[in-house]
N, C-alpha and C positions, 0 to 999 in steps of 0.2 A: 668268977669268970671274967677273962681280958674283955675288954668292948671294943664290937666289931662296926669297924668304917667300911665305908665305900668305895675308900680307897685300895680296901687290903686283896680286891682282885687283879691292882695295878703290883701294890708294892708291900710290904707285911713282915714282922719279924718273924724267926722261927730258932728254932731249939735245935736245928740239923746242922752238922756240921757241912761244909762247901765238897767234901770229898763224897757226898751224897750224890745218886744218881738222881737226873730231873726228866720231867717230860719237857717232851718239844715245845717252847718257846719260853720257858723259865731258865731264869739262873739264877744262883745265888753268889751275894754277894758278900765279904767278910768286913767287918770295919773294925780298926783298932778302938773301943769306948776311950783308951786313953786321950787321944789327939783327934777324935772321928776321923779317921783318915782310913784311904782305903790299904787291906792287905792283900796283897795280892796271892799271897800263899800264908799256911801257918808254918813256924819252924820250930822244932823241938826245942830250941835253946833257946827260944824268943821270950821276953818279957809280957808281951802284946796282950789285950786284952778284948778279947774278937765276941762281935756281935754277926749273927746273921742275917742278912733280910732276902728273900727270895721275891725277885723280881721277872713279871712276867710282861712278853714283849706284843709287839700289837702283828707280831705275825701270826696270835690266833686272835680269830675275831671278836673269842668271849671274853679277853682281858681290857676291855674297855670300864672303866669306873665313871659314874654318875652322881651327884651329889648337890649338895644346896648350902649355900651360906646363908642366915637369915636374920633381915635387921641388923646388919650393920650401921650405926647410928655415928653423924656426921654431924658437929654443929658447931657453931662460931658464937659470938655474943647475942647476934640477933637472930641467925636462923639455924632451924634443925630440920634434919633430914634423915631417912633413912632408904639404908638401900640394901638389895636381895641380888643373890645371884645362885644360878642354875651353872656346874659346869659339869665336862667329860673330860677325862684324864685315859690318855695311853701314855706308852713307852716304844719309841722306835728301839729297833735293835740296834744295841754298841752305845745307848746311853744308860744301859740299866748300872753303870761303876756311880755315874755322873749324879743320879738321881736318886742312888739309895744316899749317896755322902750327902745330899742337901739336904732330904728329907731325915738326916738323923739326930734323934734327939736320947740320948738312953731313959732319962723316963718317960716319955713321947713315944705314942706309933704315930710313923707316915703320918696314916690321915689328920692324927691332930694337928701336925706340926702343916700340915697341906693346908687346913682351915689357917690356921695363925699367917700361914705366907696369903693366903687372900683376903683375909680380912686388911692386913698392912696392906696391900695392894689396893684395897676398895678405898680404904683412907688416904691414900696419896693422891686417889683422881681430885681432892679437896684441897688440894695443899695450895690452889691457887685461887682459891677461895669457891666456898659451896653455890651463892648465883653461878658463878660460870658454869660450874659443873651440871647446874640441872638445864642451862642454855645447852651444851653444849650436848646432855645426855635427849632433849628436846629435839635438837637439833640433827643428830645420829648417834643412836644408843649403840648402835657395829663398832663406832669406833672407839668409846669409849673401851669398850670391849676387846677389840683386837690389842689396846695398848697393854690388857694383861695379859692375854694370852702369848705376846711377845715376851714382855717379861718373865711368865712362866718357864718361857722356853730357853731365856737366857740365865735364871737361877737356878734353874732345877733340870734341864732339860726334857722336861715334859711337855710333850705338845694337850695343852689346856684348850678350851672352846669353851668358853664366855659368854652367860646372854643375863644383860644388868636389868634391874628393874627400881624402880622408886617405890617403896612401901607407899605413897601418900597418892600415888595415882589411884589405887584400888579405892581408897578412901574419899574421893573426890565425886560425890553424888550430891545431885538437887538436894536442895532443903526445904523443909516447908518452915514457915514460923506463924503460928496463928496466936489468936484469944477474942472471945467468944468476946470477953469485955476489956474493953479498956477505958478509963478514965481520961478524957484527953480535955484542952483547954482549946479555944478558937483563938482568932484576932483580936476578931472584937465583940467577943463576950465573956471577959473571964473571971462573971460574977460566978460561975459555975459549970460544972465538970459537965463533957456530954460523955454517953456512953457508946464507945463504939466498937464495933466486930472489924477483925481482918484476917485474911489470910493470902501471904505473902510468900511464893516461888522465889527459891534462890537460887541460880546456877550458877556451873564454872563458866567465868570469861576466856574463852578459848586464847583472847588477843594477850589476855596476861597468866592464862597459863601456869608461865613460872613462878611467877609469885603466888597463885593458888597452892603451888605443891610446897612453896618454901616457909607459906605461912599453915600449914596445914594441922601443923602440932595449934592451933590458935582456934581452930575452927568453934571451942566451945564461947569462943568470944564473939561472933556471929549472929548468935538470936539476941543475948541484950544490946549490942547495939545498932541492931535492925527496930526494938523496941523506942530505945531512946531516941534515935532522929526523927522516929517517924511521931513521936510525942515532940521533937523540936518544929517539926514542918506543919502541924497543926496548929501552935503554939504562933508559929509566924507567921505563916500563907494563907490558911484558910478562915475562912471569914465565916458566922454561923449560918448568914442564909445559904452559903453552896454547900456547908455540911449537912445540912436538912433536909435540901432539892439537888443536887447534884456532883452529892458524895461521889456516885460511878463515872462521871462523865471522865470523857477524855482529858480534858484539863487538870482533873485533879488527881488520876490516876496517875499521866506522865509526869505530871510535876513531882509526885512522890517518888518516881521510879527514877528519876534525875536526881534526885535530893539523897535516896538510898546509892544508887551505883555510884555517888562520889564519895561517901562512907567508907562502903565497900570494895575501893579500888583497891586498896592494900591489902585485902584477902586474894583478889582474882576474882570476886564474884561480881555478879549483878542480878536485878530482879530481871526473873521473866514471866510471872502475871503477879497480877494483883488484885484483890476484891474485896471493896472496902462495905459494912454495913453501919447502919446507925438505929437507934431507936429512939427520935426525940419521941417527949412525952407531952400529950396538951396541946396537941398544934393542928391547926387546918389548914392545909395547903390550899384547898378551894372547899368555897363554902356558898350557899345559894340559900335563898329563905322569898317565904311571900309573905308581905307586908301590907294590910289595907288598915288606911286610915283614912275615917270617916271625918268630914267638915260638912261647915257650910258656906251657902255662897250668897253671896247679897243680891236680896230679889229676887230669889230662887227657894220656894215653899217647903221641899224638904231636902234633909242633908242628905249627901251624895256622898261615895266610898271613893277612894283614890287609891288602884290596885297598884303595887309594886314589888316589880320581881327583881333581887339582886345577888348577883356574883361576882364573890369577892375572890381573888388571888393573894398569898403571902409573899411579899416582896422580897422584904427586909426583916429575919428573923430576931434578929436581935433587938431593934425598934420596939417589935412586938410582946417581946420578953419585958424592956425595961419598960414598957407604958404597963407591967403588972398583968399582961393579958385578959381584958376585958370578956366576958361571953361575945359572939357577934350577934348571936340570934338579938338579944335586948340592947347591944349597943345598935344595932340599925334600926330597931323600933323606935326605942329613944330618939336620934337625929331625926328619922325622915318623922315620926309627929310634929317635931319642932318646926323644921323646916318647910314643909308641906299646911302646916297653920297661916304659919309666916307669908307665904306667898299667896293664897285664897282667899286671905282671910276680906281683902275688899273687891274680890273678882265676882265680877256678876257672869250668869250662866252661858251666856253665848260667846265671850272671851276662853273661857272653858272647853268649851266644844269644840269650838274654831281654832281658838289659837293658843293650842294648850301648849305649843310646844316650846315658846318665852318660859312658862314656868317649870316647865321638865327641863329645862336645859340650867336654869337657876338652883334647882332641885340636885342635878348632877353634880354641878361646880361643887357646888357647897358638899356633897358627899365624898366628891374625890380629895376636896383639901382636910376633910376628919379623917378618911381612912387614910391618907398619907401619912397622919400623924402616928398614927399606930402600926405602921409598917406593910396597911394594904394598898391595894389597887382594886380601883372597881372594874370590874371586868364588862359588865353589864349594867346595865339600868335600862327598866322597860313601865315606865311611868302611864298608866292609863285611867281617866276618870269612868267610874261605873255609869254612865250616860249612854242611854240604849242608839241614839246615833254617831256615836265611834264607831260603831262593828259598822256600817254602814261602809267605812275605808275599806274591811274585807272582804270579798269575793261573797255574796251571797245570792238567794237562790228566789224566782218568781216565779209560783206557779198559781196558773189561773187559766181556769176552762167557763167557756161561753156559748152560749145560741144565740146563733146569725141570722138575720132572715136576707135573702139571696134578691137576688135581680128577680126570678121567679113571687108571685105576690102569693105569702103565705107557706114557700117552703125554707124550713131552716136549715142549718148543719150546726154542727155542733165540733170547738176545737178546741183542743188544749196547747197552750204558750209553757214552757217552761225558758225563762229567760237567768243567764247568770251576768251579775252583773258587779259592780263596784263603785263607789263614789269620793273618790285617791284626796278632791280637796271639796272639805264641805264647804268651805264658800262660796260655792255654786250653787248651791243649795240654803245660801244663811236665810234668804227672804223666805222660805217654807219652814228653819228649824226656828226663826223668832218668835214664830207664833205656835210652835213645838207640835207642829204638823206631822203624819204620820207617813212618813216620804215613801216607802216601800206601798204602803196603801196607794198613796199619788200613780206612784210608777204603774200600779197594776192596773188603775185606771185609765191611766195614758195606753195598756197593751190592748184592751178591752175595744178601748175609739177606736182605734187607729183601727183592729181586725172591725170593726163592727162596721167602719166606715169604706173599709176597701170591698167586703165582700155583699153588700150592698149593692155593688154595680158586679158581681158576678154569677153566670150562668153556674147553676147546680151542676151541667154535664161539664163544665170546663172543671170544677171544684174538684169531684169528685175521679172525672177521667185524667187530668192534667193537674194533679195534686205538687207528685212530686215525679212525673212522666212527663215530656212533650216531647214533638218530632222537631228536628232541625234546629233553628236560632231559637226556637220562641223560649221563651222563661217560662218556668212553673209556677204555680198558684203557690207554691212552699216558698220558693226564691224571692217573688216579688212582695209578698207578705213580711219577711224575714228583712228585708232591705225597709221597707216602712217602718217596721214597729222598732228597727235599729236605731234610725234616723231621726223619727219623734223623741225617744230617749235619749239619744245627745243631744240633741236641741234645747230639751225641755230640761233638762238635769246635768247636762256636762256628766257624765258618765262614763264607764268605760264599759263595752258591751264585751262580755266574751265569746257568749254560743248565746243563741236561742234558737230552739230546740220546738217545732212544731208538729201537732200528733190530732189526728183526725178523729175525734171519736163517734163512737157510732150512736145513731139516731132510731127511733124504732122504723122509720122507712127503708135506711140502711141495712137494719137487723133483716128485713123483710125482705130485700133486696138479696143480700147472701141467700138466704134459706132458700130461695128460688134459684141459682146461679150452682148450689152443691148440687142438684139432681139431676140426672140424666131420665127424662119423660117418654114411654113408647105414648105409640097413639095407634089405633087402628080404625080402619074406616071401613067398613062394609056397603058396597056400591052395589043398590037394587038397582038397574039402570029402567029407565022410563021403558023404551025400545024392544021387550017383552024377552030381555035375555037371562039368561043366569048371573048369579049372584060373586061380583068381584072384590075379595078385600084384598085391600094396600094397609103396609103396614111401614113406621121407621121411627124416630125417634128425635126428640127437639130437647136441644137445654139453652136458658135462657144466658145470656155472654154477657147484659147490662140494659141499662134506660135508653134508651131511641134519642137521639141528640137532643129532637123537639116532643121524647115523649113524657117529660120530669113532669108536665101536671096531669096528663093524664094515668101517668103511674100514682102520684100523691092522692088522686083519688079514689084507686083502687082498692078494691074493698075483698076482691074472690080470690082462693086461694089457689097453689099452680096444677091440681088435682083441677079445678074449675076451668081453668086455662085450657087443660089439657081437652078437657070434653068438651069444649067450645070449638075449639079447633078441631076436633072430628065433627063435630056438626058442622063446619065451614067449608070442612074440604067436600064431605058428604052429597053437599048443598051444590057446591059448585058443577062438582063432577057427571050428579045425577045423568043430565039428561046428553049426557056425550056418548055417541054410538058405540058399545064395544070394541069393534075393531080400533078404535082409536085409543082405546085406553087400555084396551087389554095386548100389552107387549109380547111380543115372543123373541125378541134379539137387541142384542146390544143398543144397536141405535135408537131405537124404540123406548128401551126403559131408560137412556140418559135423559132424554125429553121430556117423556112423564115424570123424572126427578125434578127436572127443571122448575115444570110445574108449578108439581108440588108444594115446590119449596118457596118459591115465589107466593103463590096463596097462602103457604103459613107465617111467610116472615112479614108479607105485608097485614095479612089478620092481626097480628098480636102486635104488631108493631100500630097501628090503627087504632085496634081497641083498647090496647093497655098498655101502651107507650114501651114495650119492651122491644130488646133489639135480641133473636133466638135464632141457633144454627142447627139446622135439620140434616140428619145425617141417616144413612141403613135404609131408604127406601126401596119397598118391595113389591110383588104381588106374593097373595099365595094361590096353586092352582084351583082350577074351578072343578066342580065334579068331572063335567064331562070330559076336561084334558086329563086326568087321572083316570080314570075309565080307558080312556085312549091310549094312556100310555101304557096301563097293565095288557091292553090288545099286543099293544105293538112287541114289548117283552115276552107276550106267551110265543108271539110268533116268532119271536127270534128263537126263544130256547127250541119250540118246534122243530126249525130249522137244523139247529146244532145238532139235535140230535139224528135227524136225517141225513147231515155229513156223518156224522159216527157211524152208524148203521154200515153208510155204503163203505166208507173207510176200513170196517171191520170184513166185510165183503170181500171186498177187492183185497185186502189184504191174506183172505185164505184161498181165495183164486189163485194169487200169486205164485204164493207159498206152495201149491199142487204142480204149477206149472214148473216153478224151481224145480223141484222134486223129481218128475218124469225125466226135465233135461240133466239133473246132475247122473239119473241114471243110464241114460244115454251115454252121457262122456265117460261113465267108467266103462260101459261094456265097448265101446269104441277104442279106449285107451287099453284095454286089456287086451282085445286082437291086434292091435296094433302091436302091441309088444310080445304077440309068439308069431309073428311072421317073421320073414328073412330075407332078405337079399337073396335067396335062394330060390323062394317058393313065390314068392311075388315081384313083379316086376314090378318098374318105379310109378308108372303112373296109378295101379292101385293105391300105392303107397301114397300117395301126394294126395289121393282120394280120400283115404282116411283122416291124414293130417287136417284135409280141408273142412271134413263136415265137423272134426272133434272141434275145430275155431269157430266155425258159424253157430255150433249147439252152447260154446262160451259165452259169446257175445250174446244170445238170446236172454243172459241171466240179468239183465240190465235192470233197476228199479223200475216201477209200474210209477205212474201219472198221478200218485195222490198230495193233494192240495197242504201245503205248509202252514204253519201257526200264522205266519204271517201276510201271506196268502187269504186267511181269514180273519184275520185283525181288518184289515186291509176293506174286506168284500162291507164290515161293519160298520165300518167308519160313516161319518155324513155325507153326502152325495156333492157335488162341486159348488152348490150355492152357498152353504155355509161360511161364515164372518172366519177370517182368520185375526189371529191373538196380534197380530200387526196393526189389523187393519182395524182392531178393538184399542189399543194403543192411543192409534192419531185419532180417532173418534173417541177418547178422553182427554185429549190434549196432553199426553205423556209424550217424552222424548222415546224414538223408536227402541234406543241404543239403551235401554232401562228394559226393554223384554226380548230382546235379542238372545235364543238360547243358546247353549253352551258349546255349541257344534258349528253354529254363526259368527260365535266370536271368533273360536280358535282359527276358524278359516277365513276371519278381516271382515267379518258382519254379510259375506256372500252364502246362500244355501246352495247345495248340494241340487 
């Protein structure tokens, strides 16, 4: 079976002779194979030796042909290249003579010999050398394209449409190039290989492009010599200690990526990341250890520890390497023994304490210039002799609690100091540590004077009420305490004070003092009066608020508890009251029982204030009724309800009186209204008529409610007669503002009544 092109919907040989009928837009065409030329006719006597090809024209729309030329391969000494093309092929009419003679080949169909004319045509766009040609297809691939399609149309007369392509664009993707390990050498160390990971992004450089596609047959040359520079750039540029600490930084990434894109400019690529790893082995980048070495000091009874903490940093790796890399845990033992002998060995103890810091700084030197030598850096040094007055530099803490005895003779209080303090240079203190004094002990006794000696000159009630309370300018017994015991301690120690922190604790007077101050105490009194009356009790309630300014030693010696108090104090009021006439005592209104509050309260605040130095606010004073006013008042309520029901009674009365009289008159108005409506203007004249209208009105108007008395009519009759206190005038006689009982009916209308 022949093989069938793409072309053979354009143009096709056939086996029919031209005298064949064709359909609409075919013809065939005859060619002599002797000379391909066309014939235009066959002639009986002719020699000719006739091929057909039936050629179909593009005035139907489904003789258009499609096809691909592929990998056309283009290349000079130094570059290669390949190129594809996509074309469409018609035939206008009146070129199908034109088009079968060029496409003839007698052992060729058309489409091969189509292929052969565009591959030759693909290879000409070369002829002026292949860089131009991919500048130029870079540049605008249409028009490389039009120029065969012009072509086409002038060898063949085939209108062709042309779309080029570069096989090596397709092929032109990121790369990656890794390895897990690589062997590589430093600057300056290349006793030995270090091992390192990378993984290295390669893209196309857009800027050079053309030379990506023209080196593109090259690309398997790309990962080794992304390998090899980047083993030259380690070899050159980088030094051990930045391949150990600062493999990834910026510097050493860009510099690779500079050293790689100028490799790689003759591909068209460049890096676009980079990530470099390493795995030295045996290395401390930072290393820290605690070091005590114990000595002795001259003229100082037993030996003393010399704590040291130090952190080392790796500088210079390769230093490190060639000093054979020592352990550092036992190379810093080693030196600071040495060194730390060396310097104490004729230090007596107070040089030590005081001025230890000549030998920590001798100490240091001499450790920065060993670990230089081995490629560290001390990062730290924290040199401190185990001598229990160092910490004394740090912030620490006094606490000490005391019993005062007060300006009062014989009563104490009791306070707690918690002072935080510091002492930044002990030679402020050297005349206390030479004789190895116990300074904190010192200080607590300086806190102890100082409170023992202030509150000495002060009152119990000022201690206790104006602690840490007082009104207007005055300073607190906490303030001006706080300001002394600050003061004596820089004075006496050079010190740095930071807080102290003072707290009252409680005393068992104190204790006794609360325990009386939570209760709220009734009291009631029962008043036999002398004056041969009945029996009146008052009742209300007292809690004690604190000690009487001047009552602190008559409280210290109190002995009764507030149960005792309390019956004291009804024996007092009792006592007092007795022989006062009833009417005086026994209230019946407002004004009356504010007075006898007054009293009261007077009598009880000065009794207990008197007897037992307490200062107590009496509050709920009452009476309660006497038999005979409860007797009286159950009279007065029988008679009331008597009353009510005696309005009821007649209410019920009058109200079926009413109801009888309604009754007789609505019957009247009907039998009125009923003759009134069979009379006529006929049978009666007007003035009867006006006579009926008039009595059926007057027997209406009769139906009017009856006289009985409203609810509030009788609220009203209940109420208290005109002498009674009004809630006003109960107000100003408690000393309240009016506009505080002013009801709701007062307000709305601007505090005027109705």
């Amino acid at each position: 079976m022949s093989q069938v092109y793409p072309l053979d919907k354009v143009i096709r040989r056939s086996e029919e002779q031209g005298t064949a009928v064709r359909p609409a837009g075919e013809r065939v065409v005859m060619i002599d194979a002797r000379y391909g030329t066309h014939l235009p006719k066959k002639s009986f006597f002719s020699r000719a030796d006739p091929r057909y090809y039936v050629v179909s024209t593009a005035d139907d729309p489904s003789h258009i042909a499609k096809g691909r030329i592929a990998a056309v391969r283009l290349q000079d000494l130094e570059h290669t290249v390949s190129v594809s093309a996509e074309y469409q092929v018609r035939c206008r009419a009146g070129n199908e003579v034109r088009a079968a003679v060029s496409l003839f080949d007698d052992s060729l169909a058309p489409g091969a010999v189509l292929d052969k004319h565009l591959t030759r045509w693909i290879m000409e766009l070369g002829d002026r050398g292949i860089p131009l040609l991919v500048h130029n297809y870079l540049a605008d691939p249409t028009a490389l394209a039009a120029k065969i399609s012009a072509r086409a149309m002038g060898d063949t007369g085939l209108d062709i449409t042309v779309r080029l392509s570069l096989d090596a664009e397709e092929g032109l993707k990121t790369a990656v190039v890794s390895r897990d390990h690589l062997r590589v050498l430093v600057r300056d160390y290349q006793d030995e290989e270090q091992d390192l990971g990378f993984r290295i992004t390669i893209e196309i450089d857009e800027a050079a492009r053309p030379a990506a596609i023209l080196q593109y047959h090259r690309s398997s040359e790309i990962e080794p010599l992304v390998v090899r520079e980047l083993l030259r750039f380690f070899r050159q540029q980088v030094g051990m200690q930045t391949f150990c600490t600062e493999l990834n930084s910026a510097a050493v990434r860009n510099g690779l990526a500079q050293h790689l894109d100028l490799a790689l400019t003759p591909f068209g690529r460049k890096v676009a990341a980079c990530r470099l790893t390493s795995k030295p082995s045996g290395l401390l980048f930072f290393d820290e250890g605690q070091h005590d070495i114990a000595c002795k000091l001259h003229e100082y009874p037993t030996p003393i520890v010399i704590s040291n903490r130090v952190q080392m940093t790796l500088k210079d790796v390769a230093l490190y390497k060639a000093s054979k890399m020592p352990p550092l845990k036992e190379w810093r033992q080693k030196k600071l023994e040495q060194r730390v002998h060396e310097e104490l060995f004729s230090a007596q103890y107070i040089e030590v304490l005081i001025r230890f810091q000549k030998f920590e700084d001798n100490i240091r030197r001499y450790l920065d210039e060993e670990a230089a030598a081995i490629g560290y850096e001390i990062k730290q040094l924290i040199t401190i002799p185990d001598l229990e007055p160092i910490k004394l530099k740090d912030p620490f803490t006094i606490d000490v609690t005391g019993t005062f005895e007060t300006r009062l003779t014989n009563f104490h209080v009791k306070l707690q100091a918690v002072v935080t303090t510091r002492i930044a240079n002990l030679e402020s203190v050297e005349h206390f540590l030479n004789y190895q004094q116990n300074v904190p002990k010192l200080m607590e006794e300086a806190i102890l004077a100082e409170a023992r000696q202030y509150l000495h000159g002060t009152d119990p009630q000022r201690f206790y009420m104006r602690f840490n309370y007082a009104d207007g300018n005055e300073r607190t017994v906490e303030q001006e305490l706080t300001e002394k015991i600050r003061q004596r301690l820089i004075e006496r120690f050079r010190c740095e004070v930071i807080e102290v922190v003072l707290k009252v604790v409680d005393t068992e007077i104190i204790e006794r003092l609360r325990s009386f101050q939570e209760r709220i105490c009734p009291f009631v009194v029962p008043i036999e009066t002398l004056n041969g009356w009945e029996t009146i009790t008052f009742r209300g309630n007292f809690q004690v608020e604190g000690v009487d300014e001047n009552g602190w030693h008559r409280f210290q010696l109190l002995t009764v508890g507030i149960n005792d108090i309390g019956a004291l104090l009804e024996e007092h009021i009792h006592a007092k009251l007795q022989a006062m006439p009833p009417a005086s005592i026994q209230f019946t209104n407002p004004r009356d029982h504010l007075t006898l509050e007054k009293v009261l309260t007077h009598l009880a605040e000065k009794f207990v204030r008197d007897q037992f130095g307490l200062a107590i606010r009496v509050t709920n004073v009452r009476r309660d009724r006497t038999q005979q006013e409860a007797e009286a008042t159950q009279k007065v309520l029988a008679e009331r309800a008597a009353a009510l029901r005696l309005v009821e009674a007649k209410i019920k009365d009058e109200e079926s009186a009413e109801t009888l009289i309604n009754k007789a008159k609505v019957d009247q108005i009907s039998k009125l209204t009923a003759r009134r409506s069979l009379e006529t203007d006929d049978t009666m004249n007007d003035d009867f008529l006006e006579e009926l209208d008039r009595k059926i009105v007057e027997t209406r108007e009769g139906l009017a409610p009856a006289s009985i008395p409203t609810g509030t009519e009788l609220q009203r009759a209940l109420r208290p007669g005109p002498g009674a206190m009004s809630l006003e005038q109960f107000a100003e006689l408690s000393g309240m503002n009016r506009d505080a009982v002013q009801t709701p009916k007062e307000v709305s209308n601007g505090g005027e009544s109705e």
